[in-house]
N, C-alpha and C positions, 0 to 999 in steps of 0.2 A: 468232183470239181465244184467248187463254189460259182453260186450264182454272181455274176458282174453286171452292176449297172453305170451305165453315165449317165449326169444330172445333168441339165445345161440349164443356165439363167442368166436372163440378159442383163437385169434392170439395177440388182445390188448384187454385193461380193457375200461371199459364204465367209465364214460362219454368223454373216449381220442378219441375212437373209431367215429370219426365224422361222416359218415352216417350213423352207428347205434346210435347215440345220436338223430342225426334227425329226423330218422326213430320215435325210440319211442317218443320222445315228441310231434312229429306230431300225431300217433298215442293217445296216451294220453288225448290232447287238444281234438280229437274229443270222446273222452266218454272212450275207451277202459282202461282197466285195466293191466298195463303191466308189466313184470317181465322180467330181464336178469341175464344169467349166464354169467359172463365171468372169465378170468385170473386177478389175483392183480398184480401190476409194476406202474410204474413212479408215487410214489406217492401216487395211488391209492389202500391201500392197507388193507382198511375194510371187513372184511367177510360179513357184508351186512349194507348197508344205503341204506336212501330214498332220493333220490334228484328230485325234481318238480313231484313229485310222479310217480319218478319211482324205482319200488322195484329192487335192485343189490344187486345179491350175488355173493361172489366172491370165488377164489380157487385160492391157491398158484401156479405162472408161471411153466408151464412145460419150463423143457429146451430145446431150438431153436433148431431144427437139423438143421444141414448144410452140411451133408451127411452122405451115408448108410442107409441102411437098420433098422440097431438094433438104431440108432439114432432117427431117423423117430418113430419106434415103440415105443422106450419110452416116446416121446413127446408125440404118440397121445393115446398113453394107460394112462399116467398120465390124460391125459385131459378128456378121455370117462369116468375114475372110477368118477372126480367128477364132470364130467356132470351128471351121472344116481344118485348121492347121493344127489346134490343140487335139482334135479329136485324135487325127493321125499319129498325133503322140500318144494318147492313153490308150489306143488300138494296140500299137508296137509295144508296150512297154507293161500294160495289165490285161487290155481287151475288153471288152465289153456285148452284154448280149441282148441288152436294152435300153434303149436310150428314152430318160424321160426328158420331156419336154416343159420347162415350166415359162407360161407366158407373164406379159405381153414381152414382144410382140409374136402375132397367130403365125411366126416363119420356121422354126423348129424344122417342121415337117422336110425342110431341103436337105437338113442333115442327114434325117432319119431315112429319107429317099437315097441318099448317097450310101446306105450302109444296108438297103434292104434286100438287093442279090445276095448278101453275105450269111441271111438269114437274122439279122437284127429288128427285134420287134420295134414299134414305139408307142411309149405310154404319155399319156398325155394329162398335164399335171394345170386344171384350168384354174389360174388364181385370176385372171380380169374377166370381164366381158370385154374383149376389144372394140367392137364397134359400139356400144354406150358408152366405154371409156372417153371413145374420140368424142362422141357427141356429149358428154358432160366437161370436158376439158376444153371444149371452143365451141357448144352452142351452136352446132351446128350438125346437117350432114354431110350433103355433099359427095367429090368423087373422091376422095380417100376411104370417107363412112362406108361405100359400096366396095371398094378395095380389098378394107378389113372385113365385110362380108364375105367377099371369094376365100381368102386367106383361113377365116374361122370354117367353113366348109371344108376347103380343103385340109386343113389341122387334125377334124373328127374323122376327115374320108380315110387317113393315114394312120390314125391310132387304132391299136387291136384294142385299147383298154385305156379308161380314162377316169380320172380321180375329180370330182367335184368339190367346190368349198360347201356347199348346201344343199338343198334339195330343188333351190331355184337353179342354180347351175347344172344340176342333174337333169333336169328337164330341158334346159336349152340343148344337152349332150343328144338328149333323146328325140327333140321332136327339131331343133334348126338342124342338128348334126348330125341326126338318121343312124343313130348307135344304136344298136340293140341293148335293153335296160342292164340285160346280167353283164355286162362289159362295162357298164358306167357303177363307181364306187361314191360313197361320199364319205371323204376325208375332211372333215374340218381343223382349223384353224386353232387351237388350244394351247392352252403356255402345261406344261409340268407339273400337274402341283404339290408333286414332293420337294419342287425348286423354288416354286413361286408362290411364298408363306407370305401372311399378314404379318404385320411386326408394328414396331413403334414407327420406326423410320428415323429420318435425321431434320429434328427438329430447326434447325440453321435455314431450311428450307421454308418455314413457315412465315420468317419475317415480323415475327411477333402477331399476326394476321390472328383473327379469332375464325376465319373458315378459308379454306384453301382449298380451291378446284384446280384440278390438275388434268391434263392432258399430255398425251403419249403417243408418239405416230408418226407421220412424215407429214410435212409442212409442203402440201403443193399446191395446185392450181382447183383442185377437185375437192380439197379438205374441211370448206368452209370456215376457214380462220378467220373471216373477216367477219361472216355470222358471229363467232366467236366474242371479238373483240366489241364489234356494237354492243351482245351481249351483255359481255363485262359493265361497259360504258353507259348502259341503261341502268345496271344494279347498283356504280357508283351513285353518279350521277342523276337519278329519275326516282330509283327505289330506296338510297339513302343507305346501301353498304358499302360504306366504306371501310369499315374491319376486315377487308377482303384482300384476297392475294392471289395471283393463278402460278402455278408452276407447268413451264411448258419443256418438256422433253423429247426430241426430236432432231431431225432436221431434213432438206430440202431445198428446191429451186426458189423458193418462194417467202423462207424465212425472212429475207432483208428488207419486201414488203411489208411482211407484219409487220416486223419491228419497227419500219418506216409508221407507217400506221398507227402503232401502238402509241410513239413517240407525240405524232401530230395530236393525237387526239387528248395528248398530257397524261395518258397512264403508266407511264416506263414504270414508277414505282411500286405499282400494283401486278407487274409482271415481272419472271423470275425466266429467261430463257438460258436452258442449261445445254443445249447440244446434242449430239446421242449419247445416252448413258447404256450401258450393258450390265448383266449382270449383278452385282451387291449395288454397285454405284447407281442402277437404276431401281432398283428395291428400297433404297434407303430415300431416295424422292419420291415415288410413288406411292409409299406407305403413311410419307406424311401428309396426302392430302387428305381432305375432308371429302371431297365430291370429284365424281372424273365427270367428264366431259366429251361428247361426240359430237363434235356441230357438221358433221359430215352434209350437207345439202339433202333433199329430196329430188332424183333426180334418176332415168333409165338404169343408171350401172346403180348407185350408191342402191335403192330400195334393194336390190337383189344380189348385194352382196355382206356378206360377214367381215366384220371390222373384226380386227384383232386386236383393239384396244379396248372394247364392249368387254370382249373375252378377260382380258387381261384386267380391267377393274373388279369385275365379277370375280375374279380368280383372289383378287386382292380385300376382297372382303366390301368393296367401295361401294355406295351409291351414285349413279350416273343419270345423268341426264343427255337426252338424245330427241333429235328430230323423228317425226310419226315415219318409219320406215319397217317394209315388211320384215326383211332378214333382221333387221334391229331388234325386232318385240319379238321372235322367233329366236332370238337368240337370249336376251334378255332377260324377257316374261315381265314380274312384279318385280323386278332387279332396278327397273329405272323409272323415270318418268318422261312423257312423250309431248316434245310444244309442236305445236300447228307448224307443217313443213313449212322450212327457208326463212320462219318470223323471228328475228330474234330479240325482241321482246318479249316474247311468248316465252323462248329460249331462259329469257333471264326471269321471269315469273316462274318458273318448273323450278330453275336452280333457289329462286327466294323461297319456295314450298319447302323444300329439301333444309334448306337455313333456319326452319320456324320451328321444323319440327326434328329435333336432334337423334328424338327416339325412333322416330319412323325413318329414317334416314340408316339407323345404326339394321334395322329390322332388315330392311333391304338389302341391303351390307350382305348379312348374315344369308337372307336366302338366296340372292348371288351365288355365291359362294359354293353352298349346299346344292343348284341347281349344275354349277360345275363338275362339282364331286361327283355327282346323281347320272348326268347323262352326256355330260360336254366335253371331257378332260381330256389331255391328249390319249390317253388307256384306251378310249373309244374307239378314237382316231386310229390307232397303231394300231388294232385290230384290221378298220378296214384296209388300210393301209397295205398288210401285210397278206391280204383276202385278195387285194387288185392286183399284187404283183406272184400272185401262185394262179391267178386265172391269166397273167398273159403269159409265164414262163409256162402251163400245164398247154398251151399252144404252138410252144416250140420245144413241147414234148419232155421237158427236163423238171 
């Protein structure tokens, strides 16, 4: 009998959700039988299809909190009723024998407590820090910050086995979340790279522009866009490139601000906002830049977590420039260059270096790249991947 998992995600819909898309079809390809719950949005908005045989069901988007209390609650109350009602469907209809968990938010565990008389394990798939999330998303902490502290406790006390993006998030498993080490895996965050080649790209993109930095990602409150954008407005403006152009791909609670932003500040023409792209259509923007970009802030959560767009430039052959952040240069290495956290002028001095020097830029590129191949790719990943889910099914004996 084939092993069954259910995925559950709150925050995007699958197949947008890239390391839960990975996750299961890696899963998948090695025998497993797999089902996800998540939210419908951009597009994806079928109550349930098969894609590469994976079963998705979905539930209409809770709406985003972005503060309070009762905000919060109705996002994750909307989300729990049709987690526990979907569940009941993929129980009766394929089953399942472990339920992974992928946050935010730290509540998973009410499911996985509802199915665990039954003998259902749960795995725990840590993609945020919740409580530095909160406290980098409002600057503060507070009685929510201590909330998401019970919650993250109770999340690790619940899981038999739990997947890390890092080895900083390994360590939060092991020492705030009292896991024993061999139960904690680290899966990182990787694009494919028999999928995600260098190319020319689609020059349309470039705007005639003689250096294009580009950015890839969600556009929220936590992303540093507006480092970003001063950025930019420094290297027009202060440093004298104006041969310049950024392509930004994404989206978000928070895009209409940039854009508002972008506008006031008189650069609309120097910015290119294209939406979420997937696939070729995001390949063929990505390729055309010149330099990616990470303005992700210095801040609790960001230091100690793995951007997936560091990955994804690196993967793409690009030099990047990024804020002094530990998982950043941990990820990275001599792939990018690092401005003085949250400066960004600093920010746009790093990106001028990278402008000066075409050949040192192309170098970086190149050991990117190589660095991925070498130790980072998702190969890696699917290994441990498929390492954390034989240590909690060898627990329920199968």
């Amino acid at each position: 009998m084939a092993r069954r998992i259910l995925i559950v995600v709150e925050n995007l819909p699958v197949p947008l959700d890239r390391r839960v898309w990975l996750e299961a079809t890696t899963l998948r390809g090695a025998g497993y039988e797999v089902s996800v719950i998540c939210p419908m949005g951009r597009g994806w908005d079928a109550a349930y299809e098969e894609i590469e045989g994976i079963h998705i069901y979905r539930h209409p988007a809770p709406p985003e909190a972005h503060s309070g209390a009762v905000a919060y609650a109705r996002e994750y109350w909307h989300a729990i009723k049709a987690w526990f009602r979907l569940a009941k469907q993929v129980k009766r209809e394929r089953g399942f024998d472990v339920i992974q968990g992928c946050n935010p938010p730290d509540l998973i565990w009410l499911l996985a407590w509802r199915y665990r008389l039954s003998g259902v394990r749960y795995m725990f798939d840590h993609h945020d820090v919740c409580p530095e999330l909160f406290e980098a998303k409002f600057g503060k902490k507070g009685f929510l910050w201590a909330v998401m502290r019970i919650w993250e406790r109770i999340t690790f006390a619940s899981a038999s086995v739990s997947m890390a993006t890092n080895e900083s998030f390994r360590k939060i498993a092991i020492t705030r979340g009292c896991m024993a080490p061999e139960d904690v895996f680290v899966v990182r965050s990787a694009p494919r790279v028999e999928t995600f080649l260098p190319g020319p790209g689609d020059p349309a993109y470039r705007k005639g522009a003689k250096t294009v930095l580009g950015y890839i990602g969600v556009i929220g409150q936590q992303e540093g866009m507006d480092l970003l954008v001063q950025a930019v407005e420094h290297l027009v403006r202060k440093l004298g490139y104006s041969d310049l152009h950024v392509v930004i791909v994404g989206f978000g609670p928070e895009l209409p601000t940039v854009e508002a932003d972008v506008a006031a500040r008189g650069l609309s023409g120097y910015f290119t906002f294209t939406g979420p792209l997937y696939g070729e259509d995001m390949l063929a923007a990505m390729n055309a830049i010149d330099i990616g970009v990470a303005p992700d802030p210095k801040n609790a959560m960001n230091d100690i977590s793995t951007m997936n767009k560091v990955m994804e430039y690196m993967t793409l052959e690009k030099p990047l420039v990024q804020f002094e952040l530990t998982e950043g240069r941990a990820s990275a290495g001599e792939a990018a260059l690092y401005a003085r956290a949250n400066d960004p002028k600093d920010f746009a001095a790093r990106v001028a270096a990278l402008i000066e020097a075409p050949e040192r830029a192309r170098s970086m590129g190149r050991l990117g790249r190589a660095r991925v191949l070498d130790a980072l790719s998702w190969d890696f990943s699917a290994r441990q991947l498929l390492a954390a889910y034989d240590r909690i099914f060898s627990k329920l004996g199968k």
